[in-house]
C-alpha positions in Angstrom: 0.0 0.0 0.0 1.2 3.6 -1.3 1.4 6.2 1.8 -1.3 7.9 0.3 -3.8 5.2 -0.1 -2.8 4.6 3.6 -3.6 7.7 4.8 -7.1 7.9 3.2 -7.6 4.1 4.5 -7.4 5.8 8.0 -4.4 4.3 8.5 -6.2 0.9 8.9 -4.1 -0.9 5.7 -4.2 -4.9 5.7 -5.4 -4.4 9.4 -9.1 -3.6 7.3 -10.0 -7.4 6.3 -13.5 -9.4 6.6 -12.2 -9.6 11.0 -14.4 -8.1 13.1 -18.3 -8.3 11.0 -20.5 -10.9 12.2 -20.8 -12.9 9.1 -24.0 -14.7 10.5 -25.9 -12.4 12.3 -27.5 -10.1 9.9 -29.3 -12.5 7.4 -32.9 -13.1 8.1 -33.8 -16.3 8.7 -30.4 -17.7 8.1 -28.5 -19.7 10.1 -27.5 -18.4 13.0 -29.6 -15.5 11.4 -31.3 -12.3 14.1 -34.5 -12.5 11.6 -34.3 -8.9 11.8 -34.5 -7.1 8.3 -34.1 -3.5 7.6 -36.6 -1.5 5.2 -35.0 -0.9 1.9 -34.0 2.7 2.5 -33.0 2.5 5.9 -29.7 2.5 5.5 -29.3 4.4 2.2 -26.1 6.6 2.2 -27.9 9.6 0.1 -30.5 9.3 3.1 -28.2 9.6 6.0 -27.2 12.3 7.9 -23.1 12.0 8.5 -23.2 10.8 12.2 -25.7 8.6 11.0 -24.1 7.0 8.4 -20.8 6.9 10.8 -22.9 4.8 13.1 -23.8 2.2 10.5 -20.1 2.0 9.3 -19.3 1.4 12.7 -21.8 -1.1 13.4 -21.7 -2.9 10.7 -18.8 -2.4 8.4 -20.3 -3.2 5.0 -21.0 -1.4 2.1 -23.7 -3.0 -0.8 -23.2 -1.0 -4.1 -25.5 -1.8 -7.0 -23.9 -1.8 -10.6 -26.3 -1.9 -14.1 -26.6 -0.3 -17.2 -28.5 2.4 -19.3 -29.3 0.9 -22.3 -31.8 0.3 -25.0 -34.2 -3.0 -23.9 -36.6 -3.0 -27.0 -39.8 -1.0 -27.4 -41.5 -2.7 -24.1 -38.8 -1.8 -21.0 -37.5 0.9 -19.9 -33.4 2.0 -20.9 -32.5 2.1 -17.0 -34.1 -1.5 -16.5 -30.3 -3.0 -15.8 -29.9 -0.4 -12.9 -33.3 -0.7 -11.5 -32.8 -4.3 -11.2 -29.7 -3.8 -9.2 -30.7 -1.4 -7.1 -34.3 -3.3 -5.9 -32.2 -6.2 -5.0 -28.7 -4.3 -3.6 -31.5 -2.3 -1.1 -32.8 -5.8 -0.3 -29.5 -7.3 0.2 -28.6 -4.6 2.7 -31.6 -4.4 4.2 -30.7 -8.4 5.2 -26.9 -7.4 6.2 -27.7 -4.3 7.7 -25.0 -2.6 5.6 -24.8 0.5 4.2 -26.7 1.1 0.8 -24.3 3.1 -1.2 -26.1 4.5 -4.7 -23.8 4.4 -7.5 -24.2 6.3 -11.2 -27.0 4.8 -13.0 -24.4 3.9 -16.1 -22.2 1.1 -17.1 -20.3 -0.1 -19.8 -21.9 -1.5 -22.6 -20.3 -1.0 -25.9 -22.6 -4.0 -27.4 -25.5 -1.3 -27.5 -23.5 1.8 -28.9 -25.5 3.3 -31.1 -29.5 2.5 -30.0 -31.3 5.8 -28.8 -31.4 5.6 -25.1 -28.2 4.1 -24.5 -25.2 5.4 -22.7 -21.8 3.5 -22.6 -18.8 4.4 -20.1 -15.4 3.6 -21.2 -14.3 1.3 -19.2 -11.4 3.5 -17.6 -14.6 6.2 -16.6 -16.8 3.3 -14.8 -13.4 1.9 -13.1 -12.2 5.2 -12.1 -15.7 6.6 -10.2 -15.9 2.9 -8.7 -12.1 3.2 -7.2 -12.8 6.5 -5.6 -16.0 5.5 -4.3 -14.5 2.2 -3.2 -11.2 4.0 -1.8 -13.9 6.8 0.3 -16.1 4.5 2.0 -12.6 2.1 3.0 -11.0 5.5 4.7 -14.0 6.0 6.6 -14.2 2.3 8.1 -16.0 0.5 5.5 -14.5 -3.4 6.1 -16.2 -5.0 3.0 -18.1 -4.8 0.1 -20.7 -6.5 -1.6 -21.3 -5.3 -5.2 -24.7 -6.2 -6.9 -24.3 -6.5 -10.2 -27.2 -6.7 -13.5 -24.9 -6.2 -16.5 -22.5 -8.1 -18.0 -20.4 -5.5 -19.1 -19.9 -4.5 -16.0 -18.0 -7.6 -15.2 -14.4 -7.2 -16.5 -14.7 -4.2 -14.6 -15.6 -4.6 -11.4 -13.3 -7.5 -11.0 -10.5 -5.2 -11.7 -11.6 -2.7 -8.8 -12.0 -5.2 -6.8 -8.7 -6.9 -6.6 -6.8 -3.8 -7.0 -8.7 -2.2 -4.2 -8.7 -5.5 -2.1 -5.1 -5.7 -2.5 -4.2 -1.7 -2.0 -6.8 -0.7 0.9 -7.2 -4.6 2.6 -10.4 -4.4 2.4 -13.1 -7.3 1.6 -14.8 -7.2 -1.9 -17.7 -9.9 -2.7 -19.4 -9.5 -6.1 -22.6 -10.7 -6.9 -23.8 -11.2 -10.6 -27.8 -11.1 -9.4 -28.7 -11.5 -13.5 -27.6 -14.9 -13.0 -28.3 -15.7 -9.4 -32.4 -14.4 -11.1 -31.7 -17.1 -14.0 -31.1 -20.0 -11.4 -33.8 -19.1 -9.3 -36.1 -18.9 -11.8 -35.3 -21.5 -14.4 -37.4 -24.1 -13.0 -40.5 -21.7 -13.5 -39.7 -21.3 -16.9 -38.0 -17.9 -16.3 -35.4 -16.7 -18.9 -32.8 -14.4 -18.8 -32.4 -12.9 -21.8 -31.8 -9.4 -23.2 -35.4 -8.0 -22.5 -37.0 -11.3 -21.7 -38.8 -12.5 -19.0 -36.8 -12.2 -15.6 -36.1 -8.4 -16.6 -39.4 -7.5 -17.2 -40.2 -9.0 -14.0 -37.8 -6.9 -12.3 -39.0 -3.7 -13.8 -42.4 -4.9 -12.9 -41.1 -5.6 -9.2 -40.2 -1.6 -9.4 -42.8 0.2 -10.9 -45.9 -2.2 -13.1 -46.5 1.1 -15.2 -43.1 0.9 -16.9 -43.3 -2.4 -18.2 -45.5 -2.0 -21.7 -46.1 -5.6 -23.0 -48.4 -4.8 -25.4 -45.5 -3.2 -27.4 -43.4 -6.4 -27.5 -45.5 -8.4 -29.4 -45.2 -12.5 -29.5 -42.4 -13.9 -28.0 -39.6 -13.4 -30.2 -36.4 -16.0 -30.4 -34.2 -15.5 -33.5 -32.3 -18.5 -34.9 -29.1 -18.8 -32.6 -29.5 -16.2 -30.1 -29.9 -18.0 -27.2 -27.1 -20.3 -28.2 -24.9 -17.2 -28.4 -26.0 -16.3 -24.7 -25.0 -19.7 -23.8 -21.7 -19.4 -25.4 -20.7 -15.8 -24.0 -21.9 -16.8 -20.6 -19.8 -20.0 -20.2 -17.2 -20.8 -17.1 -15.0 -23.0 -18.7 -14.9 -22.2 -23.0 -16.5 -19.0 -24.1 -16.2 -16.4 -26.8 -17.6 -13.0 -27.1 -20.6 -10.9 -29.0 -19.4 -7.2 -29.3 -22.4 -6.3 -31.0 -25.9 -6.9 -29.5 -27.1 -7.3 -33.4 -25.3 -10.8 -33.2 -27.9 -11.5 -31.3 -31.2 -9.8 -32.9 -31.2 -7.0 -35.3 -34.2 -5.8 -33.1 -31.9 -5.6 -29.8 -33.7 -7.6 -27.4 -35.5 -10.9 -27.6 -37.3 -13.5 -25.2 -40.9 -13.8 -23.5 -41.6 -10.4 -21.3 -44.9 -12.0 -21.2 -43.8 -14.2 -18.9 -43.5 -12.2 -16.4 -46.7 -11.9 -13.8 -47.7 -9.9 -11.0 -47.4 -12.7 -8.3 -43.8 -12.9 -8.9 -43.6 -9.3 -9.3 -44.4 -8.9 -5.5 -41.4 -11.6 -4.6 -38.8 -10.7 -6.9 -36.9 -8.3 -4.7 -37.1 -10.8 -1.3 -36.5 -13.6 -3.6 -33.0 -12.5 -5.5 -31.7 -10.9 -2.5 -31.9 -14.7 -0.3 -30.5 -16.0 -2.7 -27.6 -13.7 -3.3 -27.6 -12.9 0.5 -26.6 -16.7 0.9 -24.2 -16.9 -1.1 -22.4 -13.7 0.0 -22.6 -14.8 3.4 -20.4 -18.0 2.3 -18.0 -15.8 1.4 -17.7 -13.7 3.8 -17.6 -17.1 5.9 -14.5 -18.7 4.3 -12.3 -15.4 4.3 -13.5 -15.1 8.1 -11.7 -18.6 8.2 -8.8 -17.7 5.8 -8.3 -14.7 8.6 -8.5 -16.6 11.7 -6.1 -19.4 9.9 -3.4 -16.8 9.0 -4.0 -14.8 12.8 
């Protein structure tokens, strides 16, 4: 660590790991869980006054900051419906730690979609240098660990780059969530897709506001030859390629079944993503606790 970064770390350096947050008491319903959960906005940053937002630092130690996208997503949702998603389910995730909520610019990278009215691409130095400083803030004023809820995947390359470079400068704990893909688990079994304007992000613009989501402008469901193969492909762990263009895909920029997204689920979508990303972060959080207590 530079003297710099050690100063505006408080001082705190590789002294700042996961140590010192209870790992299981802040899910609800967990194990080990208090069952206590937060509203949404009670722990918002932008809400806080400064002692306020000392006290949850303090308490707590964790900061949850959502990441999406403003982007076109066809005739039907809305451009924002990458950040909406994020932010309904990072408010619900800190709402179950008890962390602080820390709002984050509504854009993201997403050169795939250059070009379509409504959307707005960072370069990727822009989006990596705000989430650094915002990163490299919270850490001097006793943030311990982050969470990062995440509902683009251009985001990814990214984020993993802040995180490890911050990790490794300021000591503290990152912990990314991809909720897109914790959504497509979840709902798979119900016949829930994720796909560029599909069915599990209309549901999640539906979970914000119902009024945005117009499914009489999408029309039948719409699949083109090959698309969701190419999803497959680009979203692989082990062998992958890549689709720089979201016309590779469909020349109409979005495809899927909005339709299948209903009220019912609507309602659940927010409690629903946030378990399960909320269980997995807490496993995490669990096995650096471990790594800690091995190397202490």
């Amino acid at each position: 660590m530079s003297a710099g970064a050690d100063e505006r770390a408080g001082g705190r350096g590789r002294d700042m790991t996961v140590t010192g947050i209870d790992v299981t008491a802040a899910p609800a319903g967990g194990e080990g869980g208090s069952g206590r959960v937060e509203a949404p906005n009670a722990h918002d940053l932008s809400r806080l006054t400064s002692p306020e937002a000392d006290e949850v630092t303090r308490d707590n130690g964790i900061a949850v900051i959502p990441l999406g996208s403003v982007e076109q997503h066809g005739p039907h949702l809305p451009n924002g419906t990458d950040t909406i998603a994020a932010e309904l389910v990072a408010r619900a995730v800190a709402a179950r730690l008890g962390a602080l909520y820390v709002p984050f610019a509504p854009y993201g990278v997403t050169p795939i979609h250059a070009g379509w009215p409504g959307t707005i691409s960072l370069r990727r130095e822009t989006f990596e240098a705000l989430l650094t400083d915002v990163c490299t803030e919270l850490t001097g004023l006793g943030t311990r660990a982050f969470v990062l809820v995440n509902w683009h995947e251009g985001n990814i390359a990214s984020m993993d780059a802040v995180a490890t470079k911050v990790q490794a400068e300021l000591g503290a704990t990152f912990v990314s969530a991809q909720a897109c893909y914790v959504a497509q688990r979840l709902y798979r079994e119900q016949g829930g897709e994720l796909t560029h304007g599909g069915g599990i992000e209309a549901l999640a613009v539906m979970a914000h506001d119902a009024s945005l989501v117009r499914l009489d402008r999408a029309g039948e469901p719409h699949r083109p030859p090959g698309a969701a193969e190419l999803d497959e492909m680009r979203r692989s762990r082990e062998v992958y390629g890549y689709v720089t263009d979201v016309g590779e895909l469909t020349e109409e920029g979005w495809y899927g079944e909005p339709h299948w997204a209903k009220p019912d689920l609507a309602a659940e979508f927010a409690d629903t993503v946030a378990d399960g990303v909320v269980e997995l972060v807490e496993s995490v959080l669990k096995a650096r606790q471990r790594s800690d207590d091995t190397e202490g």
